[in-house]
C-alpha positions in Angstrom: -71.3 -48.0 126.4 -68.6 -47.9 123.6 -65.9 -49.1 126.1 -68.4 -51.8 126.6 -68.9 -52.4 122.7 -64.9 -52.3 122.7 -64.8 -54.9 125.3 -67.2 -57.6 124.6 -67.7 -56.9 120.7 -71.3 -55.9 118.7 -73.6 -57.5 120.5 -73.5 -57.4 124.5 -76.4 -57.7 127.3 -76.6 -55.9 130.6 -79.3 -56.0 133.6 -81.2 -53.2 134.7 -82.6 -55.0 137.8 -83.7 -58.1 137.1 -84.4 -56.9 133.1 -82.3 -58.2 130.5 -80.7 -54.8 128.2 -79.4 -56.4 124.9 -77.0 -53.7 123.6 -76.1 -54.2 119.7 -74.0 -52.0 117.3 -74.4 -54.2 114.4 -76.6 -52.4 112.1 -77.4 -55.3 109.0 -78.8 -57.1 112.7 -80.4 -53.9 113.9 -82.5 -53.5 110.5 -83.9 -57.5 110.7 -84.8 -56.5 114.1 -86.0 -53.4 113.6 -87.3 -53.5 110.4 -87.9 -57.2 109.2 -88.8 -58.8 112.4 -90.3 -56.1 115.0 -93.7 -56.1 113.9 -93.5 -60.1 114.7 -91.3 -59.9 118.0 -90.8 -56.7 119.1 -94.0 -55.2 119.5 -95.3 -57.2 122.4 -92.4 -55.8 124.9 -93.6 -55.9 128.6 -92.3 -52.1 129.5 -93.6 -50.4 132.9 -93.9 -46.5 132.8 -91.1 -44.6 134.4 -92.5 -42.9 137.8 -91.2 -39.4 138.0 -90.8 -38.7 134.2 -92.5 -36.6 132.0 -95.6 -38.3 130.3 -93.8 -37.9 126.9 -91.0 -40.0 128.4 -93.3 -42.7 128.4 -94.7 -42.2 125.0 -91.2 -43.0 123.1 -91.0 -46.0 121.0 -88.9 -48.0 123.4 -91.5 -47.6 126.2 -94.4 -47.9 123.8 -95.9 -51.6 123.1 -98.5 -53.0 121.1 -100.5 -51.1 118.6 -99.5 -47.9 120.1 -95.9 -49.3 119.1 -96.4 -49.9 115.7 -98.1 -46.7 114.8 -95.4 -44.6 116.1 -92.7 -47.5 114.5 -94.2 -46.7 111.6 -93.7 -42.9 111.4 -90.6 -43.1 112.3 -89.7 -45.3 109.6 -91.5 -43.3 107.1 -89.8 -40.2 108.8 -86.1 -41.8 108.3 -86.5 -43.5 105.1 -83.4 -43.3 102.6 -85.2 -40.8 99.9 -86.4 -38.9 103.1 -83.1 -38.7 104.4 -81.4 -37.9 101.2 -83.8 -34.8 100.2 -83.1 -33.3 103.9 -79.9 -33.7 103.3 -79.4 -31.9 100.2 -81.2 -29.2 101.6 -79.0 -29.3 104.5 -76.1 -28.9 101.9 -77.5 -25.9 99.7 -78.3 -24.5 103.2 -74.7 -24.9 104.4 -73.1 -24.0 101.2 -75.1 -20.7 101.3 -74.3 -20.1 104.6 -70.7 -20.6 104.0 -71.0 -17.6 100.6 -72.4 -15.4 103.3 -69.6 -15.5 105.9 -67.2 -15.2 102.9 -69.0 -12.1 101.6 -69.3 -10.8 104.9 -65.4 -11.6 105.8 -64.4 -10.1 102.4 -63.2 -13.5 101.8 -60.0 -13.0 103.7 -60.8 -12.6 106.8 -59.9 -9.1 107.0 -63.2 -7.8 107.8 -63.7 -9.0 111.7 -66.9 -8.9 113.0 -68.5 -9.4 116.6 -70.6 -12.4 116.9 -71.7 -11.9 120.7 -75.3 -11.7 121.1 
């Protein structure tokens, strides 16, 4: 997909069968469509189940429609918001950052102490 994003620019559209596939990488566009727009356009997709998959396969947003579309759009927006995202990631940091003081204790902070990560 990126050699095709380098070829033909931020917006493309391929066919999978006889069904359109608009690829975009242009994220101000992605958030109108996603965010602005979907509940108007986006919700009403005409998707068929995949035969053969998993049941949750065909439970993801991009198989979803209707209702069933916006309630799970909605979580994952509320799951993915920027304060959301920013309080995981500082705890993502102290976590890292305290990882990182453990490997120095444990190393003697020079590496000298070697120790045998196999499991």
């Amino acid at each position: 997909m990126q050699r095709n994003f380098q070829k033909y620019g931020k917006i493309y559209c391929t066919f999978r069968g006889r069904s359109p596939v608009l690829h975009i990488q242009d994220l101000n566009l992605l958030r109108q469509i996603l965010i602005k727009d979907s509940l108007d356009h986006f919700g009403q997709r005409n998707r068929r189940p995949v035969s053969g998959e998993s049941d949750s396969v065909n439970k993801t947003l991009s198989m979803l429609h209707g209702e069933q579309w916006k309630v799970l759009r909605n979580l994952v927006i509320a799951a993915f918001s920027p304060p959301v995202v920013s309080q995981r990631l500082e705890f993502v940091n102290a976590s890292v950052e305290e990882f990182i003081q453990y490997w120095i204790d444990k190393t003697n902070g020079d590496g000298s102490n070697k120790m045998d990560l196999r499991v």
